[in-house]
Structure formats: structure tokens, C-alpha cells
C-alpha angles and dihedrals in degrees: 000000000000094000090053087053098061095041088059098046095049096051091044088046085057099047086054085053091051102043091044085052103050090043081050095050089046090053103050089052106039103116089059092043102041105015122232100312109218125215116359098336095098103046084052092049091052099041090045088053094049103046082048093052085045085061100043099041086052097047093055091037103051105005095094093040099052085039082064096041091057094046081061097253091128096165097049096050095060091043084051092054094041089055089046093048083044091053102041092047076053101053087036090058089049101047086049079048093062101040090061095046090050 
């Protein structure tokens, strides 16, 4: 069980990277992409992409370990979101790593 744990982490830990990274890269380029929104538009936009990346952020980050701890593998479930919370302050240093190097 423990291998499949980490397994799951780190590819959850990655999807969090990939998505972050894309949303990043959107919204870096945005102006080019969408144009300068006038009025409200662009305040929506915003708000509706980031209560969408809330939901999708939460869901990778804590969907497999609440699936476990309502299968009743209690113990597993925390272990699972403590190897999820490990990978991603990984991939967090070394994207902070970067930054600073670049």
C-alpha cells in the first residue's frame, strides 16, 4: 500500500505542478491572449478562474486521501496526504530554486 501511496501523491503533486504552471503561463499572457477586458469582464474572469483552480487544486490534493479515509483506511489516508503536502513543498523549493538561479 505504501508504494501505491506514493505513487499517487507524486503524480497528484505533479498535476498540481502542471496545472499551476499552465494558470501561471495564462495569466502571464493574458493581454495577448484575451485582449484588455473592459468593465467587469475581467474581475469575473479572474474570480471564475480562481474559484475553478480552488476546485481543482483541492480535489488532487485531497480527493485520494479522503477516498481512503472513507474506505476506513484512516491511517493511510493521512500518510497519503502527508506524501502529497511532502512532494508538492518539493516541487515548490525547487521551483523557488529556480526562480532565484534565473
Amino acid at each position: 500500500m505504501r508504494n501505491k501511496n506514493i505513487t499517487y501523491s507524486l503524480a497528484s503533486a505533479l498535476g498540481m505542478v502542471l496545472y499551476i504552471s499552465g494558470v501561471a503561463w495564462m495569466m502571464n499572457n493574458g493581454e495577448k491572449l484575451f485582449g484588455n477586458p473592459k468593465g467587469v469582464g475581467g474581475p469575473i474572469a479572474f474570480l471564475m478562474l480562481f474559484v475553478f483552480s480552488a476546485t481543482i487544486t483541492s480535489s488532487l490534493m485531497f480527493g485520494y486521501p479522503i477516498y481512503q479515509f472513507l474506505q476506513g483506511k484512516k491511517i493511510e489516508a493521512f500518510k497519503s496526504f502527508g506524501w502529497n503536502l511532502g512532494f508538492l513543498a518539493v516541487f515548490t523549493a525547487l521551483a523557488l530554486i529556480l526562480l532565484i538561479m534565473i
